[in-house]
C-alpha positions in Angstrom: 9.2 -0.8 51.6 10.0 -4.2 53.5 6.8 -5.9 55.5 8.7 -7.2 58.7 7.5 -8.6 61.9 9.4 -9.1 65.1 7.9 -11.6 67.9 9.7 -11.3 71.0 9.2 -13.5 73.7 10.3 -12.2 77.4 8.2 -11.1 80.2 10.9 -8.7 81.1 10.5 -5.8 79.2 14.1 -4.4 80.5 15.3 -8.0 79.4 18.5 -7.8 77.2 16.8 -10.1 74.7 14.0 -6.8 74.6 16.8 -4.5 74.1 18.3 -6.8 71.1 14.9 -6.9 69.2 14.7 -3.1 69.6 18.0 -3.1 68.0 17.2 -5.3 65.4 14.3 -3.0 64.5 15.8 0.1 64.4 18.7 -1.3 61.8 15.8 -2.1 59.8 13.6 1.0 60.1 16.6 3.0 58.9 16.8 1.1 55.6 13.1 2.1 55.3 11.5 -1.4 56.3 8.7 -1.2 58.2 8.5 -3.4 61.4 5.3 -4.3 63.7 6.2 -5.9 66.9 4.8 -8.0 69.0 5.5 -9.9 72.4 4.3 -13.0 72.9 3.8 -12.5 77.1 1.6 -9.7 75.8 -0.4 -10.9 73.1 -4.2 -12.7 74.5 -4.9 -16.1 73.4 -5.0 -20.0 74.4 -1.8 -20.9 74.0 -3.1 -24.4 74.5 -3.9 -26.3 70.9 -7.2 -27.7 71.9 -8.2 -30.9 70.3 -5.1 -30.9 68.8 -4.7 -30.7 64.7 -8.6 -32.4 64.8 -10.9 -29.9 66.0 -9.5 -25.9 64.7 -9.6 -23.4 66.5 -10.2 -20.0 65.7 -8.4 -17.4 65.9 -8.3 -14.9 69.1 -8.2 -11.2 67.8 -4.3 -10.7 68.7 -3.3 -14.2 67.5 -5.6 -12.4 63.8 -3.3 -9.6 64.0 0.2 -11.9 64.1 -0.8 -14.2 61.9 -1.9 -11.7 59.4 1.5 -9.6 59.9 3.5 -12.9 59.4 1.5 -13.8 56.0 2.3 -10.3 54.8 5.7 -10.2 55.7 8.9 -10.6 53.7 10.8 -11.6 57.0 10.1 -12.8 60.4 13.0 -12.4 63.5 12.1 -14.1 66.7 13.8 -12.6 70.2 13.4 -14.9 72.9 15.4 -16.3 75.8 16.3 -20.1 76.2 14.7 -21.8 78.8 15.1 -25.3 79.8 17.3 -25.8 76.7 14.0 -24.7 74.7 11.1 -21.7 74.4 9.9 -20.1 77.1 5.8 -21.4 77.6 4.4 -18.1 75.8 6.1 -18.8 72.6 5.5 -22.6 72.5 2.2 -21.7 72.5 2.3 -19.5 70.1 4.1 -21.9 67.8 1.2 -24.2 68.4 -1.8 -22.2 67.7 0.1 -20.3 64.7 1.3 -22.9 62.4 -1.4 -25.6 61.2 -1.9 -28.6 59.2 -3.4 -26.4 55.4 -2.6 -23.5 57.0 1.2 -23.3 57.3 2.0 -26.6 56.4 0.6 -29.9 54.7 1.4 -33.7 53.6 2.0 -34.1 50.1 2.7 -38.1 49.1 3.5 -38.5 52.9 6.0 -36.0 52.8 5.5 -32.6 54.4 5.3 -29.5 52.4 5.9 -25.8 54.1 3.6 -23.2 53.1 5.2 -19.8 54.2 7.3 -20.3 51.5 8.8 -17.2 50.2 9.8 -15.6 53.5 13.1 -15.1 55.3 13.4 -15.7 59.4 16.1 -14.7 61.7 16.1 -15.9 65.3 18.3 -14.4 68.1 18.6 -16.6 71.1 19.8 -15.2 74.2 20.6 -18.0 77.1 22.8 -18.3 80.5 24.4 -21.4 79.3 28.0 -20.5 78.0 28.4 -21.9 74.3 30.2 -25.5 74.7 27.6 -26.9 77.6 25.0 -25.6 75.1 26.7 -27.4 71.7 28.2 -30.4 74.1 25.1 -31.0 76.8 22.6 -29.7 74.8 23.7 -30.6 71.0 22.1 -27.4 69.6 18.6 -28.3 70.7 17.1 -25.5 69.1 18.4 -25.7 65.8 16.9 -28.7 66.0 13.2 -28.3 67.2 12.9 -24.4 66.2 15.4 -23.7 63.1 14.7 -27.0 61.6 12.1 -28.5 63.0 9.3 -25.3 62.9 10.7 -22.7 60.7 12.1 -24.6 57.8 9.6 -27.4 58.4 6.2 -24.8 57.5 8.9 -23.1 54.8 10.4 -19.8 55.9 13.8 -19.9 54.3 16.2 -18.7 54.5 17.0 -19.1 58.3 19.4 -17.7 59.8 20.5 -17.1 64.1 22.8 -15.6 66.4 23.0 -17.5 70.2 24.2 -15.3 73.2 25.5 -17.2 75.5 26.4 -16.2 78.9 24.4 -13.8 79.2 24.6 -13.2 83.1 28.2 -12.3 82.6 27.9 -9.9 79.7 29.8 -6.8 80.9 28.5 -3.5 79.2 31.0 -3.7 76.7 29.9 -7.0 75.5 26.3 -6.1 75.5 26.8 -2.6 73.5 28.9 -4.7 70.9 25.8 -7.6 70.4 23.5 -4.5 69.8 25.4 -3.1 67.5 25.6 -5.9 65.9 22.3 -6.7 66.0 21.0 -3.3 64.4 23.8 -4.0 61.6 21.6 -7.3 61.2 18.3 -5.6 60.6 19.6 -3.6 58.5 21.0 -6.7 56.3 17.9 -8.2 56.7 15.7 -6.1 55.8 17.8 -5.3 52.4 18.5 -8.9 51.4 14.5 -9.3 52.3 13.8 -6.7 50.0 15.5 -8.0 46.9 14.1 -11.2 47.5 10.7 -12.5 45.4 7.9 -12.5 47.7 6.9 -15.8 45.4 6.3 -19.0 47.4 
C-alpha cells in the first residue's frame, strides 16, 4: 500500500478547501493508499521557531506525529486557502518548525541540498482572487515561496498544484466538477506514488 499524508490548513471545517482534501483522499483510499490527515488549525504546537535555526527545538507530540507521517510517506498534498497572497499563519508555522537545517535540508559546498528526497507533493490552493490579478498582481507568489522555495528547496519532487480561483463565485456546478476532479487526482497520485522508488 501507498503511505500518504494530507495537511490541510483551514479553520473552517465546512471550508471548500476541507471538502477538496476529503476528496483528494477518498480518490486515493479507493486505489488502496492509505492516508492520515491532519489540520494544521488543529494540531498543538509553537508555531513560532524560537531561536531561530540556532537553538532546536523539540518536537511537541502532534508536530512527532506529522513529522513522522511525512518521513514515512511516499506523497505529501497540502489543502490550504491563500491568504494575503501567501499561507494562512497556522501553516507558516508549521513550515517553520517542520523543515530544519540536517533535518530536512543542509548546505553542501554552499549550495543547499533537500533531504525528503524520494517523495512526491501535490498542493491545492483555493483563493478569492480570480486567476489573472493572481498571475498579473501577484506573479504566482506561491510557486515561488511554497512550490519552489519550501517543497523543492528540502527535496519533495515531484511537485505538482492545482489553484482555485474565485472561489466566492463558485456556483455548485463548479464546485462538484473541482471535486471530482480532485478525487480523480488522488487516485493518480497515489498510483504514480506507488510505482515510484521510495530511494532518496
Amino acid at each position: 500500500m501507498t503511505p500518504m499524508t494530507i495537511v490541510t490548513a483551514h479553520p473552517n471545517p465546512a471550508s471548500f478547501s476541507r471538502a477538496l482534501a476529503d476528496a483528494y483522499a477518498t480518490g486515493a483510499r479507493r486505489t488502496g493508499a492509505t492516508v492520515q490527515t491532519f489540520d494544521a488549525t488543529e494540531l498543538h504546537f509553537d508555531p513560532i521557531l524560537r531561536g531561530a535555526h540556532a537553538t532546536p527545538m523539540a518536537d511537541e507530540p502532534d508536530l512527532a506525529r506529522l513529522r513522522a507521517a511525512i518521513d514515512g510517506a511516499s506523497h505529501v498534498a497540502w489543502f490550504f486557502p491563500t491568504w494575503w497572497a501567501g499561507l494562512p499563519a497556522a501553516l507558516k508555522g508549521l513550515v517553520d518548525r517542520l523543515f530544519l537545517p540536517k533535518v530536512s535540508f543542509l548546505y553542501e559546498g554552499g549550495l543547499p541540498k533537500g533531504l525528503l528526497k524520494g517523495r512526491s507533493s501535490r498542493y491545492v490552493a483555493t483563493m478569492d482572487s480570480p486567476a489573472a490579478w493572481y498571475w498579473l498582481a501577484h506573479h504566482d507568489a506561491l510557486g515561488g515561496s511554497f512550490g519552489r522555495g519550501t517543497l523543492q528547496f528540502v527535496g519533495f519532487g515531484p511537485v505538482t498544484r492545482n489553484l482555485v480561483f474565485g472561489v466566492r463565485t463558485l456556483d455548485e456546478r463548479a464546485r462538484a466538477q473541482w471535486l471530482s476532479r480532485v478525487e480523480a487526482l488522488g487516485a493518480k497520485d497515489a498510483t504514480a506514488a506507488r510505482s515510484r522508488p521510495r530511494s532518496a
